[in-house]
N, C-alpha and C positions, 0 to 999 in steps of 0.2 A: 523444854517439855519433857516431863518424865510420865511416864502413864505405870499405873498401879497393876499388879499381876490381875485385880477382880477387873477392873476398866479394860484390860486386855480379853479378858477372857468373856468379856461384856460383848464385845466384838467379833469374836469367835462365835457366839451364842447366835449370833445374831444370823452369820454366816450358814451357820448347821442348820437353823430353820427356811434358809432359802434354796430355793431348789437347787439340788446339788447339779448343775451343768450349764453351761455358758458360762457367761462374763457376769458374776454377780458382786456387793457394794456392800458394806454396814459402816455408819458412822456414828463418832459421839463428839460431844460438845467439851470443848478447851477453853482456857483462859486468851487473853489476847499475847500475840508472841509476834518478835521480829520474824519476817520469815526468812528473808538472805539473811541473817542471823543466822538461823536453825540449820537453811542448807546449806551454810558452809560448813558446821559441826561433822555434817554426813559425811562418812568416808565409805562414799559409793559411784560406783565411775558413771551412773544414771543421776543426774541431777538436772532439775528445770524449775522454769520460773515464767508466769504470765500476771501480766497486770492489764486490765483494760481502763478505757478511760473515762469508768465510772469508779474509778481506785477499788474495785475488786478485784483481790490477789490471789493468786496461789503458788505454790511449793509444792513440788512434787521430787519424789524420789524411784528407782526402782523400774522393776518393765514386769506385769504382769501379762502381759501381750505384746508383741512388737511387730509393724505393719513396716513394706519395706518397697510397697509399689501399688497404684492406684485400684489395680484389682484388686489384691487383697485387700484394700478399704471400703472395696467398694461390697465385700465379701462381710466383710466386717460391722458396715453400717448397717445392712439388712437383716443382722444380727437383734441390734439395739432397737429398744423399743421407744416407738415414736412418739409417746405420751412421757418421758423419761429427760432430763437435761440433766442429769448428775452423772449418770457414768460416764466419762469423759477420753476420748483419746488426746494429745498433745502432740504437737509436731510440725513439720516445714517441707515444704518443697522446692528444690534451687528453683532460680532463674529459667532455666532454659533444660531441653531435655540433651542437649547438647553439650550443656555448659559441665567440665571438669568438675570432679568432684574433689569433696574437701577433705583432710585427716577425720573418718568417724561420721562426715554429713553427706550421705549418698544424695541417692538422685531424690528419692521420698523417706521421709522415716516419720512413722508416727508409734508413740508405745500410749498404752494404758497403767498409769503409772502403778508400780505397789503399793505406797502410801503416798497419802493427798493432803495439805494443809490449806483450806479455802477460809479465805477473812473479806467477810462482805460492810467490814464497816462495826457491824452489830454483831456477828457471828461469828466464832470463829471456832472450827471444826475440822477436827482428824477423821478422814475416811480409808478405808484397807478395801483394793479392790483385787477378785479372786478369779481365776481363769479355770473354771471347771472343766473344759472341754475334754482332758484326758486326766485320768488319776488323782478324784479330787483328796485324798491321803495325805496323798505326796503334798499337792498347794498348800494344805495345812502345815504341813511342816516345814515348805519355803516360808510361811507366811510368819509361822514362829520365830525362824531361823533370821528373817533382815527385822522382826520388832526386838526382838534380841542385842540388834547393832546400832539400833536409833540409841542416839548420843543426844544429850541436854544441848540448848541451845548458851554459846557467847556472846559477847560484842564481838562484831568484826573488826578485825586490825585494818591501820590506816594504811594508804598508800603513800608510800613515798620513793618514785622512782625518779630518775631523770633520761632523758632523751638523750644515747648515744650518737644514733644517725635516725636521717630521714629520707626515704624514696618513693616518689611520686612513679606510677605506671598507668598509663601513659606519661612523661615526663612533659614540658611545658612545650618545647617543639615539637614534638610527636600531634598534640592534641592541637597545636597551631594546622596542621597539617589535617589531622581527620577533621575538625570543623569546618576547614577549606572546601572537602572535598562533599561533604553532606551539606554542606550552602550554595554547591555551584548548581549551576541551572539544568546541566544533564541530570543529577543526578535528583535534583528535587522534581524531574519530570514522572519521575516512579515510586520516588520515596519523602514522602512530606515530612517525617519529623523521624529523628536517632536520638533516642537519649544516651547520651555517651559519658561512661563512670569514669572515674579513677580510684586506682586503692593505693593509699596511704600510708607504708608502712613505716612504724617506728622500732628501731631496737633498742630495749632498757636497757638500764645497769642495774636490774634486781629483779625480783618476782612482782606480778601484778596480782592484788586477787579481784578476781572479773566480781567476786559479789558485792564488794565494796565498793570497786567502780561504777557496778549499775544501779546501788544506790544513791552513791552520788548522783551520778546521771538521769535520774529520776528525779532528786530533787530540783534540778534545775528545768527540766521538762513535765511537770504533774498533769500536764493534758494530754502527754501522749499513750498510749500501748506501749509497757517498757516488757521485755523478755529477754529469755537466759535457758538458754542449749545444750547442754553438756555430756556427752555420750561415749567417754573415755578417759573419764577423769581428770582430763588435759588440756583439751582445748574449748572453750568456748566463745560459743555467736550468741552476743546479746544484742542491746538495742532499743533506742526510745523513739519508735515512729510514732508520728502523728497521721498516718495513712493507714483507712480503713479498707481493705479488700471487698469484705461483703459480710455484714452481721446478717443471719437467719433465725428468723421463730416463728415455728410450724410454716404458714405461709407467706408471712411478712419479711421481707427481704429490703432492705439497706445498703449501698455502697454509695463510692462518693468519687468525683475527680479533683484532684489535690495535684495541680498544677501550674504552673506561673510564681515567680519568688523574685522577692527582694530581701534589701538589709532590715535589720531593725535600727530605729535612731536613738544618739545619745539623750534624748530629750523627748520629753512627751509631743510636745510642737511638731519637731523633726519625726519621731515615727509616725504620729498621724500622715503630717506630709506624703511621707513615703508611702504608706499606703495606701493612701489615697491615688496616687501615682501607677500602682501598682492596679488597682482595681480599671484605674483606664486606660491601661497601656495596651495596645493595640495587638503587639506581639507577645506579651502574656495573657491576654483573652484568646487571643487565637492558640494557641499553646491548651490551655483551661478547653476549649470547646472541642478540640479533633479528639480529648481525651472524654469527654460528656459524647460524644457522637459515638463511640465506638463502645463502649461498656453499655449504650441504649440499644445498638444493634444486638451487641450482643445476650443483653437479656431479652431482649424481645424475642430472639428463638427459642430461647425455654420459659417464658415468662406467659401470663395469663395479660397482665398491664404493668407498663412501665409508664414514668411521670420522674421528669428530668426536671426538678424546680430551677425558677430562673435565677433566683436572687443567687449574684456572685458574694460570698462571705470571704472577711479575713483569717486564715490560722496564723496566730500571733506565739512565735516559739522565743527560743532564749535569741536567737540571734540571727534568723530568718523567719520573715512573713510569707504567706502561700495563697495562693485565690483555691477558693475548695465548692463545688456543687454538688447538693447531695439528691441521693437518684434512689428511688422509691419502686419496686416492683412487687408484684404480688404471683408466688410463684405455686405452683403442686406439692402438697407436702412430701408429697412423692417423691420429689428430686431429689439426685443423690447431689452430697458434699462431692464426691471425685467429676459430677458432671458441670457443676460451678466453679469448681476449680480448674476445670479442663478450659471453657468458656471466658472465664474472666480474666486469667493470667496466662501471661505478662501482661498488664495493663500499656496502654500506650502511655503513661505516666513512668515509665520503669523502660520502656522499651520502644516503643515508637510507633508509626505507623507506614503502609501496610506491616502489620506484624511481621509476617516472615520473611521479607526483605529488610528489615529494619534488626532484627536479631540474629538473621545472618549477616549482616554487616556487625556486628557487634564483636561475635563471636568469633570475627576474623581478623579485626582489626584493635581491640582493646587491648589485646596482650596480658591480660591477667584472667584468670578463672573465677568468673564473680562467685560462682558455688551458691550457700543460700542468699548471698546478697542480692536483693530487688527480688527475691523469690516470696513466699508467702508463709507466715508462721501463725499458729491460732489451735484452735479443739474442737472439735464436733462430737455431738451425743444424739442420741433418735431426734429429741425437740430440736435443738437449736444447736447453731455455733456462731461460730467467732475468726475472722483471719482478718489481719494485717499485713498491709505490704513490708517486705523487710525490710526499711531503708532506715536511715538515720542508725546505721549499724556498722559491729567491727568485729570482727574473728578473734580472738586473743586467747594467745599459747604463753606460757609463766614469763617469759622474757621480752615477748614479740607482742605487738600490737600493730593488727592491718585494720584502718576506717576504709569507709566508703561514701561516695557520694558522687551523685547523676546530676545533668543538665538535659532539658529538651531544647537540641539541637533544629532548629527550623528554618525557615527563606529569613536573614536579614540577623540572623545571630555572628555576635562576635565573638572570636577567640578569646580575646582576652577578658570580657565581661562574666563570661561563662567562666572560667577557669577561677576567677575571682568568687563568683558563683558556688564553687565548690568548698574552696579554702574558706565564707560563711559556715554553709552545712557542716564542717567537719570542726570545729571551729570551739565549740560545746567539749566535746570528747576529748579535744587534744589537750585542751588547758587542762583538764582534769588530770591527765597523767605527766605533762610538764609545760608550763606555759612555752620553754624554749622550740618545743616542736611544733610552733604556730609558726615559725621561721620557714618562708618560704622562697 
């Protein structure tokens, strides 16, 4: 993507005629472009990436705004105008408020990015968005200053690394051991289900580049929400969930329970089997419903009506199947994004139930800092947003690559089915950067 000094200036025009204060937007129309293409070109330590799972993308670069705790968003949304879906923030919030933070991934961060590449299929359009608030001069001449450093887009280079070592944390005894203890009868007298993670870390023998991996990793997953984090030019959290937190527009409100897993089979015969297994197995319904119970509670305190459909459906991935129920609320346009976020995460999918006995057990005994892993990543604008749960994700620094991947621990789980459980989930991602690191 090259843009012509008049098409810049196209934009600038555009900017000068909107009221010079707040958070204001001008776009123009491009040709079709790779976009993890383009933003690996960018040499800017702000880079992101969101896809949903209707394959509308975007690339973004830059921080015209940058949000860094629930107040100030919530500071922020009341800002945006509620008839509006294009001015968009980006961003995540970890797991827990508890949960250690990561190199560059605080507890919240959301930015408004400086430049936006969105390809809806049909469209595909560069947007500049400008932060008036103080000294809009100055923004003009940030805004000059990084369209000045936008670089053409390449082909991504391939990956070709290999698996040095590999460590599991929890390691396989360890997690023999917390399953033990969240199955015994005391303790399931207070705490019905612990989803209990592992992270997976590998060390290469080379550099990874996280864009090419998550293009790959989207090819083999095209139904999920795939995203890409980058907030220091170093390290990134990307990821292909197929779990929806909660979609919003105006007052039509969506989320889902995405719980219960099996294998997929070598054969079409065999995966049917299997899921069909899957949809009547006693302890992944039960798994599936205390996570439909608790996300209906909890929308029904902020909700006008909630309506929990019954039909259990398969999500059918590269190489785990999921029971998924999707849950329908009609909420106040009013509400804010920080107040559905506050309410809906950690899902009992991600974390367990009673909530805060279930994540402090988590937090005390996993031994790793999941950071934004099982946390929530997606964009809110006045209209509508969008968030996903963080899973089917991996932090990855040039040399280092950590996955992740949860089980819901409940009465009558095994150790060992679970652990197997994970090494599935992870399963995707690892063959991608060396088949030898499926070696467990």
């Amino acid at each position: 993507m090259r843009l012509s000094a008049s098409q810049f200036q196209f934009l600038i025009d555009q900017l000068r005629q909107a009221p010079q204060q707040g958070f204001q937007q001008a776009c123009i129309q491009l040709n079709k472009l790779d976009l993890l293409a383009w933003l690996n070109q960018q040499q800017h330590t702000t880079r992101g990436y969101w896809k949903n799972k209707h394959r509308q993308q975007v690339a973004f670069i830059g921080a015209a705004k940058s949000v860094l705790d629930l107040e100030q968003l919530q500071a922020v949304s009341e800002q945006l105008d509620k008839s509006n879906n294009q001015l968009r923030f980006y961003g995540g919030i970890a797991f827990s408020q508890q949960s250690a933070q990561w190199p560059s991934f605080p507890q919240h961060r959301f930015i408004l990015p400086r430049f936006e590449i969105r390809c809806d299929g049909e469209y595909t359009r560069l947007f500049v968005n400008a932060n008036f608030q103080q000294q809009p001069e100055l923004e003009y001449q940030r805004i000059k200053q990084a369209f000045a450093a936008l670089r053409p887009s390449r082909p991504l280079p391939e990956n070709a690394t290999k698996a040095l070592s590999r460590q599991d944390q929890p390691n396989a005894q360890q997690w023999q051991k917390l399953v033990d203890e969240v199955t015994s009868d005391e303790f399931q007298q207070h705490t019905a289900k612990v989803v209990l993670s592992r992270q997976t870390s590998i060390q290469l023998n080379g550099e990874i580049n996280p864009f090419t991996l998550l293009q790959q990793w989207q090819q083999k997953e095209p139904k999920c929400y795939s995203f890409l984090f980058q907030f220091d030019g170093i390290n990134s959290f990307l990821g292909c969930s197929p779990e929806r937190l909660y979609s919003r527009e105006g007052s039509q409100l969506v989320s889902e329970a995405l719980a219960g897993t099996a294998p997929r089979g070598v054969s079409p015969e065999q995966d049917q089997q299997l899921g069909q297994l899957l949809l009547e197995d006693a302890k992944n319904q039960l798994e599936n419903q205390l996570v439909v119970e608790d996300l209906s509670r909890r929308l029904q305190e902020l909700s006008l009506h909630v309506n929990a459909l019954e039909q259990l459906e398969l999500v059918k991935l590269d190489r785990v199947q999921h029971l998924k129920r999707r849950i329908q609320a009609r909420i106040s346009p009013a509400l804010a994004d920080r107040s559905l976020l506050q309410a809906l995460h950690p899902t009992p999918a991600v974390g367990g139930l009673p909530r805060s006995s279930a994540v402090e057990f988590i937090l005390k005994n996993e031994g790793y800092a999941r950071g934004w892993y099982a946390g929530a990543v997606g964009w809110l604008s006045g209209a509508q947003s969008e968030f996903s749960v963080a899973i089917r994700s991996a932090l990855v620094s040039p040399q280092q690559l950590s996955s992740f991947a949860g089980a819901g621990i409940v009465a009558g789980s095994q150790a060992a089915q679970e652990w197997q459980e994970l090494n599935h989930k992870i399963a995707t991602i690892l063959q991608l950067v060396d088949e030898d690191a499926l070696l467990d």
